[in-house]
C-alpha positions in Angstrom: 77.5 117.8 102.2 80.9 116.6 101.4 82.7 114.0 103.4 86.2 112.4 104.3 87.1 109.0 102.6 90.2 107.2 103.5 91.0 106.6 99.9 94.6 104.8 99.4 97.3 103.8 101.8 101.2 103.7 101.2 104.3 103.0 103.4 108.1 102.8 103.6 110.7 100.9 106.1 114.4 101.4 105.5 116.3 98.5 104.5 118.7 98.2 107.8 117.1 95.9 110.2 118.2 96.3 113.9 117.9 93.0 115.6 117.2 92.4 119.5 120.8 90.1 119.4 122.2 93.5 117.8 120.9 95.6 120.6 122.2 92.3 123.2 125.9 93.5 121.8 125.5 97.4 122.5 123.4 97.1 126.0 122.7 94.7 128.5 119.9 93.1 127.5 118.8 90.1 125.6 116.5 88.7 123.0 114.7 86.8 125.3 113.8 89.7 127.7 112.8 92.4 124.8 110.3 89.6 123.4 108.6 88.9 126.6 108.3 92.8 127.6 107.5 94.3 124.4 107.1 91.8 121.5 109.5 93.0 119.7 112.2 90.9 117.9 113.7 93.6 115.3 113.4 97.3 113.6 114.1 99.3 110.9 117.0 101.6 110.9 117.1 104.7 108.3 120.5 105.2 106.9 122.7 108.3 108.0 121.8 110.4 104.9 117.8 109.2 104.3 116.3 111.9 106.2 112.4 111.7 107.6 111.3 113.4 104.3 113.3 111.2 102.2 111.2 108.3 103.9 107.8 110.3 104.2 108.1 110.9 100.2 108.2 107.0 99.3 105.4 106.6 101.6 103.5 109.4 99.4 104.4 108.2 96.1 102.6 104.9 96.7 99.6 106.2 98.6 99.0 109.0 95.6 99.7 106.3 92.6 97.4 103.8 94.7 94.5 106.6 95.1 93.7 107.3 91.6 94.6 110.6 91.5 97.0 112.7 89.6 99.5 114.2 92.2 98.4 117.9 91.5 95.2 117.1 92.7 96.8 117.0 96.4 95.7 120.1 97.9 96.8 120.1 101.3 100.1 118.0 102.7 100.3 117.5 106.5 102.9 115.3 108.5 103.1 114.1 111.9 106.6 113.8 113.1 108.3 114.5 116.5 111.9 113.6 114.4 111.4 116.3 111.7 114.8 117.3 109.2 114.8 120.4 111.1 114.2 121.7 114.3 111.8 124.7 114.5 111.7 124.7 110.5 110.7 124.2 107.7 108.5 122.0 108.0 109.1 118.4 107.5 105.8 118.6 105.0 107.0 121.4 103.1 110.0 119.5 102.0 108.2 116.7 101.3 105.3 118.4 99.1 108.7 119.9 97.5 110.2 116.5 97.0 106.3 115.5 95.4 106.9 118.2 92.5 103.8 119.3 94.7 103.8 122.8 94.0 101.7 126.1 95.5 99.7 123.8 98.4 99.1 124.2 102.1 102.0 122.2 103.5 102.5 121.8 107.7 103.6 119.7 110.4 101.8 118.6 113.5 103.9 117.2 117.0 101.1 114.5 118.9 103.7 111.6 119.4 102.4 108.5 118.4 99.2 109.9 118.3 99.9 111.7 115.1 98.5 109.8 112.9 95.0 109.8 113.9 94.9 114.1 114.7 96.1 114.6 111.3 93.5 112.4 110.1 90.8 114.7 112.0 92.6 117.2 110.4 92.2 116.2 107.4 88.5 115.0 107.5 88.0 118.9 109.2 89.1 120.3 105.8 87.5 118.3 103.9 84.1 118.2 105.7 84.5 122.4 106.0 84.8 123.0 102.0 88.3 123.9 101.9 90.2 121.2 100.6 89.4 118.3 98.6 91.7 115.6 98.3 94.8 116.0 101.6 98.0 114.0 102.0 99.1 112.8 105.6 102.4 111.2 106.6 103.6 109.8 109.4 107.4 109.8 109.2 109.9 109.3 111.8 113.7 108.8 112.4 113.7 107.8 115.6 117.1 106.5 116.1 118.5 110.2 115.2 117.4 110.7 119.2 117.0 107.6 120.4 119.9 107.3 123.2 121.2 103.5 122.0 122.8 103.3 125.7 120.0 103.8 127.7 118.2 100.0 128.0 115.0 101.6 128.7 114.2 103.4 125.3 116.8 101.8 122.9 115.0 98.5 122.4 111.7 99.7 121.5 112.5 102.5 118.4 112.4 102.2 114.8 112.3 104.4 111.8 109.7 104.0 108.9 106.5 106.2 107.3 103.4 105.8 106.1 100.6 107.9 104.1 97.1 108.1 103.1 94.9 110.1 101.1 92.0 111.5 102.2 89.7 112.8 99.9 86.0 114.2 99.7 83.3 112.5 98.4 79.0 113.4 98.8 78.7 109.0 99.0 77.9 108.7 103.1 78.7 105.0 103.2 82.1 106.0 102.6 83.0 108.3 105.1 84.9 108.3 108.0 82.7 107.8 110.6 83.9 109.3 114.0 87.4 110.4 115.2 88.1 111.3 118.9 91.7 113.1 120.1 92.6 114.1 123.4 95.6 115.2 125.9 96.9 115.9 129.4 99.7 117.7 129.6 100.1 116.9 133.7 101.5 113.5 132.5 104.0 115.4 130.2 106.9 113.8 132.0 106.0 110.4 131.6 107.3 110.2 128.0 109.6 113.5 126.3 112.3 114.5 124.8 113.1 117.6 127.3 115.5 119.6 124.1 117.2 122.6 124.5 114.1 124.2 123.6 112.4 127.8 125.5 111.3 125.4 128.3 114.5 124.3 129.4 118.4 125.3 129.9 121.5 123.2 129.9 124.4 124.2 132.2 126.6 121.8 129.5 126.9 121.5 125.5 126.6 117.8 126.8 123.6 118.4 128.5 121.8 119.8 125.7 122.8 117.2 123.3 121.7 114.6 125.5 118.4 116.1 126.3 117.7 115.7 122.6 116.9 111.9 123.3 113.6 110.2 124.1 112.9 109.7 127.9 110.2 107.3 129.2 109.2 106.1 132.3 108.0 102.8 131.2 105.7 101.6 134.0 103.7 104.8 134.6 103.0 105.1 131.2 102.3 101.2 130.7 99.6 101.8 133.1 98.2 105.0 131.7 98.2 103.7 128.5 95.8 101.1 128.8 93.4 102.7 130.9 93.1 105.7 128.4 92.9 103.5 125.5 90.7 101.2 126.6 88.2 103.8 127.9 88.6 105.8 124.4 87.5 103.2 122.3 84.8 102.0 124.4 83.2 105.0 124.2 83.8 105.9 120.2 82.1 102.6 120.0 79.0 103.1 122.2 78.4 107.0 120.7 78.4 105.3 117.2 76.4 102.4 118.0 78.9 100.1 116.6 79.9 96.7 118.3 83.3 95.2 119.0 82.2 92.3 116.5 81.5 94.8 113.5 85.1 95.9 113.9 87.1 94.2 111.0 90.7 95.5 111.9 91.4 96.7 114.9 94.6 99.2 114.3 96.4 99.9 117.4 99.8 101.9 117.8 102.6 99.5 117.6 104.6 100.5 121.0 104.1 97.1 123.1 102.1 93.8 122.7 101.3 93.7 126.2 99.9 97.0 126.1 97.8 96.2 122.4 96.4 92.4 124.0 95.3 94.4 127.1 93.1 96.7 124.7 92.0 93.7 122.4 90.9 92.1 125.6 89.2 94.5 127.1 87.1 95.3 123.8 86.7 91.0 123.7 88.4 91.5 120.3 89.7 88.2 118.2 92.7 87.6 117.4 92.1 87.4 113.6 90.6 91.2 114.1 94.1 92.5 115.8 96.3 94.3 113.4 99.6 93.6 114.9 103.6 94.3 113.5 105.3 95.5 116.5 107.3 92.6 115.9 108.9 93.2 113.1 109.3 97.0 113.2 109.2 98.2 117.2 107.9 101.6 117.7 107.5 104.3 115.0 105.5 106.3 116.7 103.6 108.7 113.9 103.9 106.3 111.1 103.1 102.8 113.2 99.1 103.1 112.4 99.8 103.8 108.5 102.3 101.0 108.5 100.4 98.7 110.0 97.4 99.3 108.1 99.5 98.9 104.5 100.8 95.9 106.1 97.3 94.8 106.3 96.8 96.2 102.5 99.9 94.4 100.7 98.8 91.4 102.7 95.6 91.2 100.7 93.5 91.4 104.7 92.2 95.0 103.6 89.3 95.3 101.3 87.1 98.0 100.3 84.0 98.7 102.8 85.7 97.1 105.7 85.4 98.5 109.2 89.1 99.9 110.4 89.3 101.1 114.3 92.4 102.7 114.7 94.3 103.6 118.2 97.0 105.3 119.8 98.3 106.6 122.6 101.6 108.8 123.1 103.8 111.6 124.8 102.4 115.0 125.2 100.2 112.6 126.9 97.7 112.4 123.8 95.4 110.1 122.9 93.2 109.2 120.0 90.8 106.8 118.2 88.6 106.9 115.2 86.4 104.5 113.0 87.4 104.4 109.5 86.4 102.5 106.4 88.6 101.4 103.7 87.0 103.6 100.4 89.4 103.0 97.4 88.5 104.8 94.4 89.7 101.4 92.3 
């Protein structure tokens, strides 16, 4: 039987760092009251002509030259994104398996928030498990600031751009498969979190309307709330159907959205501090590619070795939701 190993990890974070004193000069706000509601105290901007593939591709380079493989051994590319080049299409991963020098391979895109990360790595691990792929490419890649509304207090603070990428690849060794992944969603909390675009579901009276429904809407306390109930309840339960204690988790991989939210999980679980995975600080929310950035972070840090016990975690709009248990199986 062939299973899904989480071979190699790679990620990018433009250059441009947004600051919570920057944001202090465009909104009313101030350092002090971002950092004690969010944890964050800067992000990563993309510049006005590095696109979400641009940013996916660097990602890729470094998870494909860390995984051992030749690029043409990449089989299947898919990218979660809900800031994609282009609206509708192509694809966000077609460009960027065109970027790779890819080639001929199945290339598609996937909208779960900041959930992406972890359904296209069920994705992936569904392929792979099923016969029909071998060795699959996902990206998280977002440019969040092309619709985040940088006047509305609310969303503006807690956005950044960035990507991160992974190979997954088959293997017939057990003790190096993934172990469990669980996704969900509830579309009755749709509201809570959206960017309500001049898509099929909705009209604008105004060109000014339309263009400003383009931009990320939130309410923050509802989904604060939600949030940590879900999450907490989700991993409790990947944990008990697997047998596996809090204690055996070595890196506990949450979505970067909001320390408050991440210390209420870790809590609940009775996780240490040295087992939370945490760089909200440094580059806010970026939603898809948070998880793989957080987890290279982890990597170039030297904290990730092979064989050790990953639980990753997210929660976003749509509302979806997701967890799964993943060891760290380099090929080298």
């Amino acid at each position: 039987m062939a299973y899904a190993a989480f071979r190699s990890i790679g990620a990018y974070a433009p250059s441009k760092v947004l600051s919570n004193d920057d944001l202090a000069k465009m909104v009313d706000t101030s350092d002090e009251w971002i950092t004690k509601r969010t944890g964050i105290k800067e992000r990563r901007i993309a510049a006005n002509d590095e696109f979400t593939s641009d940013m996916g591709v660097k990602a890729a380079k470094l998870a494909i030259e860390r995984s051992g493989l030749d690029k043409s051994e990449i089989d299947m590319v898919v990218c979660a994104t809900i800031s994609p080049d282009y609206f509708c299409m192509p694809s966000t991963a077609t460009i960027i398996s065109t970027k790779l020098g890819l080639g001929n391979v199945t290339a598609f895109d996937i909208s779960a928030a900041c959930t992406g990360f972890v359904y296209i790595l069920s994705i992936a691990k569904a392929f792979i498990e099923s016969g029909m792929k071998k060795n699959v490419l996902i990206i998280g890649a977002e440019k969040l600031s092309a619709i985040t509304d940088y006047t509305d207090r609310a969303t503006c603070i807690l956005f950044g751009d960035g990507a991160g990428a992974a190979v997954i690849s088959a293997t017939d060794n057990k003790d190096e498969a993934i172990i469990d992944i669980h996704t969900g969603a509830d579309g009755q909390f749709a509201d809570l979190l959206m960017s309500p675009n001049g898509g099929s579901g909705s009209f604008h009276d105004t060109l000014e309307q339309e263009a400003t429904s383009c931009f990320m809407q939130m309410k923050g306390n509802e989904t604060f709330k939600v949030a940590v109930k879900t999450l907490t309840k989700d991993v409790v339960e990947i944990l008990k159907e697997n047998s596996i204690l809090a204690s055996d988790i070595k890196h506990f991989v949450p979505h970067q959205a909001n320390l408050r939210i991440i210390k209420a999980v870790g809590d609940a679980l009775k996780l240490d501090d040295e087992q939370v995975v945490l760089t909200v600080e440094k580059y806010g929310n970026t939603s898809g590619a948070s998880i793989p950035m957080a987890i290279n972070d982890i990597y170039e840090s030297g904290r990730l070795q092979a064989g050790e016990l990953m639980l990753l975690d997210a929660f976003g709009g749509g509302l979806t939701w997701g967890s799964a248990l993943v060891p760290f199986s380099p090929l080298k």
